[in-house]
C-alpha positions as CSV (number, residue, x, y, z in Angstrom):
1,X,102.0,97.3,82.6
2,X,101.2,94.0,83.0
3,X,97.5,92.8,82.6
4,X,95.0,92.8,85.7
5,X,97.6,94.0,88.2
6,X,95.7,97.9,88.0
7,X,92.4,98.6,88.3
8,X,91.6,101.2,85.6
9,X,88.3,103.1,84.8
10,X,86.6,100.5,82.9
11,X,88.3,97.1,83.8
12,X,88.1,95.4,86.8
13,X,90.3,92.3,88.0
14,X,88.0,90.6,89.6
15,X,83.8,89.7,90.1
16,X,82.2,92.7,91.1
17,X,83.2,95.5,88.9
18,X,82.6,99.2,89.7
19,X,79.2,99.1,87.9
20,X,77.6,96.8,90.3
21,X,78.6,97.8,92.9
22,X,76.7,101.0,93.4
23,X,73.6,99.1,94.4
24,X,75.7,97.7,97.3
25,X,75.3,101.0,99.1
26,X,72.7,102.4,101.3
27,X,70.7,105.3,99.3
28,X,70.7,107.7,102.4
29,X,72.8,110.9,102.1
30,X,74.7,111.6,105.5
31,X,72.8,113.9,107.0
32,X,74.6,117.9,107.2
33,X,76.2,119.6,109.0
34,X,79.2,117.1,109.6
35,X,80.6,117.0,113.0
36,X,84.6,117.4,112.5
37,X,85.3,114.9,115.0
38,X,83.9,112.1,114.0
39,X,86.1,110.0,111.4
40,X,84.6,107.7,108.7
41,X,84.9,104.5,106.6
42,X,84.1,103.3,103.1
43,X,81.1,101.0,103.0
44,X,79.4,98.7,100.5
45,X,82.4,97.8,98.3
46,X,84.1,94.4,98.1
47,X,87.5,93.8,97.6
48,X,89.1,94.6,93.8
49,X,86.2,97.7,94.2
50,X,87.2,101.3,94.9
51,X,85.4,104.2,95.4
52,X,86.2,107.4,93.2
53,X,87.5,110.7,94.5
54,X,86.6,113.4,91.9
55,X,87.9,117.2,91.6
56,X,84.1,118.3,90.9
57,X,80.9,115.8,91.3
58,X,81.5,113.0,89.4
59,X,84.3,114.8,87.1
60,X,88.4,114.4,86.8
61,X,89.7,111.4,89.2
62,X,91.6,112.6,91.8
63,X,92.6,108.9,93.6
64,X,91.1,105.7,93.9
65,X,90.3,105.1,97.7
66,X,90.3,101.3,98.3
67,X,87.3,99.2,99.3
68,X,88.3,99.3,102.8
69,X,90.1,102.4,103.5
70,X,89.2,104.7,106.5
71,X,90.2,108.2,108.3
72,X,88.1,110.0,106.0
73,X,87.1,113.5,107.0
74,X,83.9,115.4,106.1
75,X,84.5,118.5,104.9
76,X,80.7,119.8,105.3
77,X,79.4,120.5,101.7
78,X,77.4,118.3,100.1
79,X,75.7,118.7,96.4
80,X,73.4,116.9,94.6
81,X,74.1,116.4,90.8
82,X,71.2,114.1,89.0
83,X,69.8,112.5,92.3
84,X,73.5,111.8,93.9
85,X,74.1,113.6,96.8
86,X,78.3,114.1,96.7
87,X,79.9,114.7,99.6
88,X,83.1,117.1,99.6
89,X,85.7,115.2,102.1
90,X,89.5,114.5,102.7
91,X,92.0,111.2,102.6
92,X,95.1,110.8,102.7
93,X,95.9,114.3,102.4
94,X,93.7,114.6,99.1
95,X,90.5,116.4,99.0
96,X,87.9,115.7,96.7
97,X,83.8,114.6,96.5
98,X,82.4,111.3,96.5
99,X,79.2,110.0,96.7
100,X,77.5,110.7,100.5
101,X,76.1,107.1,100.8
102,X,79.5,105.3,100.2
103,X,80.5,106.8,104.0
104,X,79.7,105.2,107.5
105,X,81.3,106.6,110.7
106,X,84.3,104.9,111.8
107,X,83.6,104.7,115.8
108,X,87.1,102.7,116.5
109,X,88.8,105.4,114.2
110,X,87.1,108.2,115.9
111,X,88.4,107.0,119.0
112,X,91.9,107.3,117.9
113,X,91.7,110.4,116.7
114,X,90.3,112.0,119.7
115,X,92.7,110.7,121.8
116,X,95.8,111.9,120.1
117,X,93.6,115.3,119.9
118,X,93.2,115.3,124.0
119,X,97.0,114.7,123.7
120,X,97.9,117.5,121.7
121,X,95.6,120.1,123.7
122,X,97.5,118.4,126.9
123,X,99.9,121.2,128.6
124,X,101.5,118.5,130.6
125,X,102.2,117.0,127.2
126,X,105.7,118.5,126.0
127,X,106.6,116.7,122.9
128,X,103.4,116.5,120.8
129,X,104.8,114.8,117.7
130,X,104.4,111.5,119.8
131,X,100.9,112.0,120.3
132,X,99.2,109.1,119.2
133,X,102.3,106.6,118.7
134,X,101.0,103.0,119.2
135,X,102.0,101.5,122.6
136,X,102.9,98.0,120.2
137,X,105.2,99.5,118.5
138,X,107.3,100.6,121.4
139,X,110.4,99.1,122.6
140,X,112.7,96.2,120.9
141,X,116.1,96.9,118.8
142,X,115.6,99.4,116.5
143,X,116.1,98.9,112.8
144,X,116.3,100.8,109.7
145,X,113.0,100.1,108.1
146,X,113.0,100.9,104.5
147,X,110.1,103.1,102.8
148,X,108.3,102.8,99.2
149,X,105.7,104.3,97.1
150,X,103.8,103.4,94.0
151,X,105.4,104.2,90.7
152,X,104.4,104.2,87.2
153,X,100.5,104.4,87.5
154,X,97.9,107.3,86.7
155,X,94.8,108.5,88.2
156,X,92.5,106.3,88.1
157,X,94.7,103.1,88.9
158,X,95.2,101.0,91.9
159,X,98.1,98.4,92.6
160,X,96.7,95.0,94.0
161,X,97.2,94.0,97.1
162,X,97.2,90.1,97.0
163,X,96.9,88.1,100.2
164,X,97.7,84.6,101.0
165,X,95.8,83.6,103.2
166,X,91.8,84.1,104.2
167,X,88.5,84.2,101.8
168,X,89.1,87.2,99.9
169,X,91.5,87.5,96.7
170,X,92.5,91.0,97.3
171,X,93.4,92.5,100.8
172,X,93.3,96.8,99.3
173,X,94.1,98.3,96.6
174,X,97.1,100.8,96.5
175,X,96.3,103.9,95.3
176,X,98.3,105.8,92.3
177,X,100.0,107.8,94.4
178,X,100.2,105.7,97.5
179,X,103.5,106.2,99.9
180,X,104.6,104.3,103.8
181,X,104.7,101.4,101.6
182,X,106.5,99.1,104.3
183,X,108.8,96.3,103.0
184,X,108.6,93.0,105.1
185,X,111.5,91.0,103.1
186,X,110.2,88.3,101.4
187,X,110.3,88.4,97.4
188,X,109.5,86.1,94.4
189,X,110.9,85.7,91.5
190,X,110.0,84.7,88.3
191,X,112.4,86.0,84.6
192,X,112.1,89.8,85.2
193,X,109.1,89.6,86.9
194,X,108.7,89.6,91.1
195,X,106.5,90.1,93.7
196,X,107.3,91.7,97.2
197,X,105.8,90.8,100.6
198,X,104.7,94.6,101.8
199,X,102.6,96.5,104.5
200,X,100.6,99.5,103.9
201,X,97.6,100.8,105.9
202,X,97.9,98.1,108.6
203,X,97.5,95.2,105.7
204,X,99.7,92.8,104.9
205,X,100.5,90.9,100.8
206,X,101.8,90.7,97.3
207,X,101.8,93.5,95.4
208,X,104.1,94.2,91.7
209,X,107.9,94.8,92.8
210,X,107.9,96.8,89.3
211,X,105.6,99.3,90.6
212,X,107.6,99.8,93.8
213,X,110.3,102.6,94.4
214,X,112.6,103.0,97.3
215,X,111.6,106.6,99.2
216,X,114.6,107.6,101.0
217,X,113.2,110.7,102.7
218,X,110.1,108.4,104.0
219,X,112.8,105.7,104.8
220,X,114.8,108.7,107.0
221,X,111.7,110.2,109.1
222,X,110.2,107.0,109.6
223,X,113.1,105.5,110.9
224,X,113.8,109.2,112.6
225,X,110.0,109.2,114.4
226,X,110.2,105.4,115.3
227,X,113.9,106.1,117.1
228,X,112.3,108.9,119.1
229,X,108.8,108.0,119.6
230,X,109.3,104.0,120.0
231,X,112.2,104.2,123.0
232,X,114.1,101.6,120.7
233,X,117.6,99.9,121.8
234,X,120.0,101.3,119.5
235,X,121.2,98.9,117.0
236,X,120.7,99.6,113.1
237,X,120.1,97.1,110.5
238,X,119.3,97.7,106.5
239,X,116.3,95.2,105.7
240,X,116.0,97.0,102.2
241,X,117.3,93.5,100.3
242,X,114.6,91.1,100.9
243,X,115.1,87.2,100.5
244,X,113.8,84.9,98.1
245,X,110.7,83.0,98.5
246,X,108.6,80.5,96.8
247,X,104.9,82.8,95.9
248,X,102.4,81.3,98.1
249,X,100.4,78.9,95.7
250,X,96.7,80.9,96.8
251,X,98.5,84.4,95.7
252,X,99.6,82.0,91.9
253,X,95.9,80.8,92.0
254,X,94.7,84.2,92.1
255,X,97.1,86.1,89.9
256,X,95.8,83.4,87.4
257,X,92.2,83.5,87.9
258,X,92.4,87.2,87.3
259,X,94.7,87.1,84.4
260,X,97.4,89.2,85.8
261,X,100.0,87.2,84.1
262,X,100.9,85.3,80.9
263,X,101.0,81.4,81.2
264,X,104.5,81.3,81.2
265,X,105.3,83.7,84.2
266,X,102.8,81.5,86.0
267,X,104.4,78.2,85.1
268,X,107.7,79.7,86.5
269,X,106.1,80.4,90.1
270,X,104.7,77.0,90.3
271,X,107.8,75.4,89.2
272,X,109.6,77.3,91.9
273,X,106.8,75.8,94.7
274,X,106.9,72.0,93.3
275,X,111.3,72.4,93.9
């Protein structure tokens, strides 16, 4: 695993590790009981931060939850262990307890989630699995769009998510387990290393090809859903074999800054930009 492309326990890649980033948040507990249809955010983290979701109070990672992430779910039960109020909650099909006061309601997120909720109650509705399918996504040719997940990291860990553009280094950080990793085929190269251009949780970047693997049953039901839901042209196209692309030089500058890679790995992206 190469250096300062995971975020573990007690290493952070870049300013602003874990430890000082608790006094970021506000110190007021969500007040109980939780209403289930309201939908909330992470707040007070900046990017390379995550927030912890632990089996118990403060005990046995379950996930990292990026900086930025939302569609988290109160799950109404709070404790408080040594002055921290935790709050028990769900992500991403995980549930575990965090502290209360890294939450903020998600009004915009809310919004979606009730409406694909007055969808599903509809009776004039028939077929409910396209409740909620963005309008944007409709229509076009449709094309085989191939699916990923992380490989080859623990609890605990998060996979980078370098962007290329903008003020901030990192755009999220994978999770361990994270899946609908979205290839957008563009890949560089340098020896056995490579980066790939991807999409996950509406955000685009670089992330470690290495710690990518192809997901055939995501790759089916996405494509599957997006045929039925989407009112595509037909018209089927394998994107899975991306091309090869110079790394944007911001994405090298970074990777460098944060010591991610060894000097010569780095010498061979900017080599490939100065060609």
């Amino acid at each position: 695993m190469k250096k300062g492309m995971t975020i573990k326990p007690a290493l952070a890649l870049v300013a602003g590790v874990l430890l000082f980033a608790a006094p970021l948040m506000s110190q007021a507990a969500l007040s109980m009981p939780a209403d289930s249809k309201l939908i909330y955010r992470v707040q007070g983290l900046n990017a390379g931060n995550v927030l912890k979701m632990y089996k118990e109070p403060g005990k046995d990672i379950i996930v990292n939850i990026p900086h930025n992430a939302t569609w988290i779910v109160r799950r109404n039960a709070q404790q408080t262990v040594d002055n921290v109020v935790w709050e028990k909650i769900s992500w991403d099909d995980q549930t575990g307890w965090v502290p209360s006061d890294s939450l903020v309601h998600d009004p915009e997120a809310t919004d979606v989630v009730n409406a694909r909720r007055a969808c599903m109650a509809d009776p004039k509705v028939v077929d409910k699995e396209c409740c909620g399918y963005p309008e944007a996504a409709k229509g076009g040719t449709f094309r085989s769009v191939p699916i990923y997940g992380v490989q080859e990291l623990v609890a605990g860990e998060s996979l980078m998510m370098y962007v290329d553009k903008g003020t901030d280094a990192i755009a999220v950080e994978l999770p361990h387990n994270a899946s609908w990793v979205v290839q957008l085929g563009q890949r560089a190269e340098a020896g056995k290393f490579a980066m790939e251009r991807v999409r996950w949780a509406g955000q685009n970047g670089w992330v470690d090809a290495g710690k990518l693997k192809f997901d055939p049953d995501a790759t089916k039901e996405g494509d599957r859903k997006r045929q039925k839901c989407g009112g595509m042209a037909s018209g089927e196209v394998d994107f899975r074999k991306s091309d090869v692309v110079c790394l944007p030089a911001p994405v090298i500058r970074r990777l460098q800054e944060s010591g991610a890679l060894d000097a010569e790995t780095i010498n061979k992206l900017m080599a490939q930009g100065n060609k």
